[in-house]
Biotite code that builds the C-alpha atoms (Angstrom):
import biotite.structure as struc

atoms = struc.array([
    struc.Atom([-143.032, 179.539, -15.950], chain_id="A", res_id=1, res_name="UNK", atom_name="CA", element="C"),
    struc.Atom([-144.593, 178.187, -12.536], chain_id="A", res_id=2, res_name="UNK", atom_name="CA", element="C"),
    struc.Atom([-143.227, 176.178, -9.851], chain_id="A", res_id=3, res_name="UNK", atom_name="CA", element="C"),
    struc.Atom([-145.540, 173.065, -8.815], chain_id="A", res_id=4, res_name="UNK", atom_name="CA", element="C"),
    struc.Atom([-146.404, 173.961, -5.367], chain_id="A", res_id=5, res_name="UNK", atom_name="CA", element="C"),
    struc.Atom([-146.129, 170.652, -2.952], chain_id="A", res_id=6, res_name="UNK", atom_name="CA", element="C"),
    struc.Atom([-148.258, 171.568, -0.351], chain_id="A", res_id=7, res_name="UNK", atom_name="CA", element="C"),
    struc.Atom([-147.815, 169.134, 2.267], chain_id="A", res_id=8, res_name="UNK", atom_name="CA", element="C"),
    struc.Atom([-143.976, 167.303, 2.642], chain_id="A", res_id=9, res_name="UNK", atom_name="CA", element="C"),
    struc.Atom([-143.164, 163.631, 3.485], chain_id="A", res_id=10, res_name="UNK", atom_name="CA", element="C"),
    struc.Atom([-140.361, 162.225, 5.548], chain_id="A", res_id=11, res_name="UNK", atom_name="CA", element="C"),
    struc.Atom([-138.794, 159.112, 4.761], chain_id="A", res_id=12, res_name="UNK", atom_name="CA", element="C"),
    struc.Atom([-140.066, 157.580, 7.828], chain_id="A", res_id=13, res_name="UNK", atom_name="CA", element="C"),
    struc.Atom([-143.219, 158.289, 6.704], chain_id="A", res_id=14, res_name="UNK", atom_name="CA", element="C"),
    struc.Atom([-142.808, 156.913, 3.754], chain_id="A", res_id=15, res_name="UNK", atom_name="CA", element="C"),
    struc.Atom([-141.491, 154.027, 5.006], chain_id="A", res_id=16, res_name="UNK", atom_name="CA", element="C"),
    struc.Atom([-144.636, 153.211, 6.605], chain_id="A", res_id=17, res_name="UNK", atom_name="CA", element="C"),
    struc.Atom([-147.030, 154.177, 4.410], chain_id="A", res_id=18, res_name="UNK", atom_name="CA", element="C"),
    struc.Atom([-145.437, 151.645, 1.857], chain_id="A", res_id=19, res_name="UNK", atom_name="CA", element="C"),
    struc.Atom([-145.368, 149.326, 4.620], chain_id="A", res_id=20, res_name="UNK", atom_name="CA", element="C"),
    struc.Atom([-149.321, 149.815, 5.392], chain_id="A", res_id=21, res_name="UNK", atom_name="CA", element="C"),
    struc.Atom([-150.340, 149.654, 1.697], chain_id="A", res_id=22, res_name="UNK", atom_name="CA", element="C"),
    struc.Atom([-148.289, 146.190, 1.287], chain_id="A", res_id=23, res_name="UNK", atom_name="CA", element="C"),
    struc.Atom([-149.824, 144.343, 4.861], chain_id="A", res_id=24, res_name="UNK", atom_name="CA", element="C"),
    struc.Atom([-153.369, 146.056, 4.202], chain_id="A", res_id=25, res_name="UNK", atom_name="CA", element="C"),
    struc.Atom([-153.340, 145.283, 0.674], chain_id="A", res_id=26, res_name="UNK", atom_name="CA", element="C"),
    struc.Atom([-154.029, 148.164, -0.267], chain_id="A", res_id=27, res_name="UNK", atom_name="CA", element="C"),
    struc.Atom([-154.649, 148.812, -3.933], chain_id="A", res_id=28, res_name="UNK", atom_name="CA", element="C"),
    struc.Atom([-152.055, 150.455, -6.102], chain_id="A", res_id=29, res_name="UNK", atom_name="CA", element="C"),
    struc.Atom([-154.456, 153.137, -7.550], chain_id="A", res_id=30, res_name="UNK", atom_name="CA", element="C"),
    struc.Atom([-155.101, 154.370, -4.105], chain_id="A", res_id=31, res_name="UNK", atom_name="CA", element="C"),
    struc.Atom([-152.796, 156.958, -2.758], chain_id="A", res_id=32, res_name="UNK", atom_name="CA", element="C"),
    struc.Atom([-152.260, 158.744, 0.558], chain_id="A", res_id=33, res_name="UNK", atom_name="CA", element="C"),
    struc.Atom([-154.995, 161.501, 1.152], chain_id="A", res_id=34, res_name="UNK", atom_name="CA", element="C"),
    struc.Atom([-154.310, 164.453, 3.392], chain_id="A", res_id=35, res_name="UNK", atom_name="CA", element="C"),
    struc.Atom([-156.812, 166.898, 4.239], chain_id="A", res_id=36, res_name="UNK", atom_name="CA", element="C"),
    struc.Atom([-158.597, 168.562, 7.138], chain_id="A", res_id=37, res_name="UNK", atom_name="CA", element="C"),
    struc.Atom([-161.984, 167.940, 8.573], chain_id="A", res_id=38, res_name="UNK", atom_name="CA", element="C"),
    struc.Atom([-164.277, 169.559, 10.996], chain_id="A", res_id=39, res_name="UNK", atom_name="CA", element="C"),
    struc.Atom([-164.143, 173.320, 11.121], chain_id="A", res_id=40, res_name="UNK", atom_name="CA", element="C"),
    struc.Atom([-166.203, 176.013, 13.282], chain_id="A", res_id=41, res_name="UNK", atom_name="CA", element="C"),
    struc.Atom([-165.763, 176.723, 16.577], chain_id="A", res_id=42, res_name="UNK", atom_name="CA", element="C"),
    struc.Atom([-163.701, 173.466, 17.054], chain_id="A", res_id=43, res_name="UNK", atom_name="CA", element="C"),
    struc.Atom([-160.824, 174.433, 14.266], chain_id="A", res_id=44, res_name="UNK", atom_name="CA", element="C"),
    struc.Atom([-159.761, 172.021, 11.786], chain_id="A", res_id=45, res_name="UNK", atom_name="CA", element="C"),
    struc.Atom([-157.950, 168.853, 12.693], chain_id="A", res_id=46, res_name="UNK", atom_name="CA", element="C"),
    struc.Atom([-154.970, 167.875, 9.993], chain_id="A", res_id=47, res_name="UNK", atom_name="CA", element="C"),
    struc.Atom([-155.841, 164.190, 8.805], chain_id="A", res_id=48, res_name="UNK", atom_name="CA", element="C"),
    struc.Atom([-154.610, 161.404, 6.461], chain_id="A", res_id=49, res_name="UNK", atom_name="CA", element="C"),
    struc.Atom([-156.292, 158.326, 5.228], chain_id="A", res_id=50, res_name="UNK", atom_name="CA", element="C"),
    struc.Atom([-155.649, 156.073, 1.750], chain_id="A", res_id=51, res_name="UNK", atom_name="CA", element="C"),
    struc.Atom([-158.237, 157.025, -1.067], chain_id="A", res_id=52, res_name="UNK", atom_name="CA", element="C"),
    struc.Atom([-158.013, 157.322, -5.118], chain_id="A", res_id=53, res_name="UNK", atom_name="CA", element="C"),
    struc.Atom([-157.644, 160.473, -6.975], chain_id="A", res_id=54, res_name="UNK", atom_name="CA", element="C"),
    struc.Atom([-160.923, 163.321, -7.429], chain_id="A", res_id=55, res_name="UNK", atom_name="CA", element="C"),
    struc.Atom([-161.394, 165.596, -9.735], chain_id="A", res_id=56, res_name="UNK", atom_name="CA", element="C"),
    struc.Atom([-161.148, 168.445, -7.115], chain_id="A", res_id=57, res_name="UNK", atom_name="CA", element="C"),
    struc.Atom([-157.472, 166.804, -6.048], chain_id="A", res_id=58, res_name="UNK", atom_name="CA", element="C"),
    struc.Atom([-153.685, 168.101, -6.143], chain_id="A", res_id=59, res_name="UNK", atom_name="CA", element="C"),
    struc.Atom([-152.023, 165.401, -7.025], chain_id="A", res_id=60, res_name="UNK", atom_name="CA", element="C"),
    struc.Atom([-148.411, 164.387, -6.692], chain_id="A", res_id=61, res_name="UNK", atom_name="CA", element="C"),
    struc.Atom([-145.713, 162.143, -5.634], chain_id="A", res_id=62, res_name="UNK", atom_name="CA", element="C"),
    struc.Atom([-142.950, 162.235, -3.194], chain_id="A", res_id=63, res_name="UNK", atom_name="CA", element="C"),
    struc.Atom([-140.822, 159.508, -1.286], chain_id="A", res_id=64, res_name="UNK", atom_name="CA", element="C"),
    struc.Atom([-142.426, 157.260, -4.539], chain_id="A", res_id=65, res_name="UNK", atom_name="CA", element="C"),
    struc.Atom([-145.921, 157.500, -2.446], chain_id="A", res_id=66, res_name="UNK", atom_name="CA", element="C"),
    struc.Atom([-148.880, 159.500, -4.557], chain_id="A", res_id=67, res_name="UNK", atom_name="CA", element="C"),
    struc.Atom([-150.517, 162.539, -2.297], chain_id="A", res_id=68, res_name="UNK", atom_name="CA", element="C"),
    struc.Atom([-153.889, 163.791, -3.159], chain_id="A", res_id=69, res_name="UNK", atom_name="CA", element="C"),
    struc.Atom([-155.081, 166.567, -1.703], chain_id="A", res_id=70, res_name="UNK", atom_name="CA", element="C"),
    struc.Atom([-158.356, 168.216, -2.211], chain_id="A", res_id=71, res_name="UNK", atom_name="CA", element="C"),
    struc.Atom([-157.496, 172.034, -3.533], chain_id="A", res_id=72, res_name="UNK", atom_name="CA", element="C"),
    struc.Atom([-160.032, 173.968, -0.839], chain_id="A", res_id=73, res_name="UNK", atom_name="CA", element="C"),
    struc.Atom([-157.666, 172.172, 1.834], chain_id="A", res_id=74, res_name="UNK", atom_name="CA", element="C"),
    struc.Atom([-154.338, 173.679, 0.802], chain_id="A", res_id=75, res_name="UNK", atom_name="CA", element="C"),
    struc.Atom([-154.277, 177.243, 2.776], chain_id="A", res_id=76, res_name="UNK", atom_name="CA", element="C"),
    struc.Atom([-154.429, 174.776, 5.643], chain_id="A", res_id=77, res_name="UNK", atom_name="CA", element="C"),
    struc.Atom([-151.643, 172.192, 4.993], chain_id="A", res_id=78, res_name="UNK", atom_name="CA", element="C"),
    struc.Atom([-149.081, 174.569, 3.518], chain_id="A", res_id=79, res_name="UNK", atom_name="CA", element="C"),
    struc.Atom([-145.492, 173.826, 4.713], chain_id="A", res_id=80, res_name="UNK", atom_name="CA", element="C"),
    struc.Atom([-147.200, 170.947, 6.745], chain_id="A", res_id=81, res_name="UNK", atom_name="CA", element="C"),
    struc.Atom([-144.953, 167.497, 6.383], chain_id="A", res_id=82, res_name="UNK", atom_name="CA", element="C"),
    struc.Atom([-146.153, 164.233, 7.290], chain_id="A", res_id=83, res_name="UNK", atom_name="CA", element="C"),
    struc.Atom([-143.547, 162.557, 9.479], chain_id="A", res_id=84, res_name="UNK", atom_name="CA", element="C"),
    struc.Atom([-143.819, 158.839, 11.326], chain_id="A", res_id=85, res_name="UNK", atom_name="CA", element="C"),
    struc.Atom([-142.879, 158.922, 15.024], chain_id="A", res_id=86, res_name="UNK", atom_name="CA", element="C"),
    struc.Atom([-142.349, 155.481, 16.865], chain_id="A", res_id=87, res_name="UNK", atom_name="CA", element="C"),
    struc.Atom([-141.029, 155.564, 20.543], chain_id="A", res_id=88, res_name="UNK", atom_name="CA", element="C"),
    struc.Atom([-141.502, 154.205, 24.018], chain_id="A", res_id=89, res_name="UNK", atom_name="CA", element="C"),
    struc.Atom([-144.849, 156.547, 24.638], chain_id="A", res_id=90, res_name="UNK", atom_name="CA", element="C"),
    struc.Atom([-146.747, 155.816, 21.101], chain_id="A", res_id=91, res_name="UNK", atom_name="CA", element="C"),
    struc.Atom([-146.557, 155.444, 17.530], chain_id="A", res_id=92, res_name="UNK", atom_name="CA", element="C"),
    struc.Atom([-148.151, 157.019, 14.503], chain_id="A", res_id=93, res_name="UNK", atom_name="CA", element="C"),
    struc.Atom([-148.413, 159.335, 11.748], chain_id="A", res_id=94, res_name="UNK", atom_name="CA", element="C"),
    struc.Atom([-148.092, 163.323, 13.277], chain_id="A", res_id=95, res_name="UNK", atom_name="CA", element="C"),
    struc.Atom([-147.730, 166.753, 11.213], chain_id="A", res_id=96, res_name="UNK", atom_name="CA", element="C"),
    struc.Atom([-144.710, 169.151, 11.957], chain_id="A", res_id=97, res_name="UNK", atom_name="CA", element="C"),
    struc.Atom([-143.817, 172.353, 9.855], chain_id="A", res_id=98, res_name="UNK", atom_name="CA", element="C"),
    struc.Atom([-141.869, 171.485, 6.983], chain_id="A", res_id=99, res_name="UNK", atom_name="CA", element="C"),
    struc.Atom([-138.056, 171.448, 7.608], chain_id="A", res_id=100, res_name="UNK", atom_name="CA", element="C"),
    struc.Atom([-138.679, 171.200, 11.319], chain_id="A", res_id=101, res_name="UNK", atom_name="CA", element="C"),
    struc.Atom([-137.255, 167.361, 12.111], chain_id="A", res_id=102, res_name="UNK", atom_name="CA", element="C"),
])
């Protein structure tokens, strides 16, 4: 009938290091990765992702074998958003890029 909307993607790279950050933080196995927004107003909203367990409020689904939660009131803003891993010369860390982009 419906197709599960994904909101937000996940490379493999990511992936990679989110399993890799779960394992050397210990993190614990009911925790998954949370993406979201914060701030708002004047400023915008800034994309963000942390580890945290599932709410009641929460989309929740897996890709890459790594559990996403994202709050519902947050999807219109991560919507063909991926997560992606970038590690070079200049820096490292987690960025967002429209889906299909990399």
């Amino acid at each position: 009938m419906f197709e599960k909307i994904e909101p937000v993607g996940l490379t493999p790279r990511a992936a990679e290091e989110v399993r890799r950050i779960m394992q050397t933080k210990n993190i614990p196995a009911e925790y998954g990765l949370r993406v979201g927004i914060r701030g708002g107003g004047c400023g915008g909203v800034a994309l963000m992702i942390g580890f945290d367990k599932e709410k009641p409020t929460d989309i929740t689904y897996t890709l890459e074998g790594i559990t996403l939660h994202i709050d519902k009131k947050h999807t219109m803003y991560l919507i063909g958003k991926e997560v992606d891993f970038y590690e070079g010369a200049d820096a490292k860390g987690f960025m967002f890029a429209e889906q299909g982009s990399n």
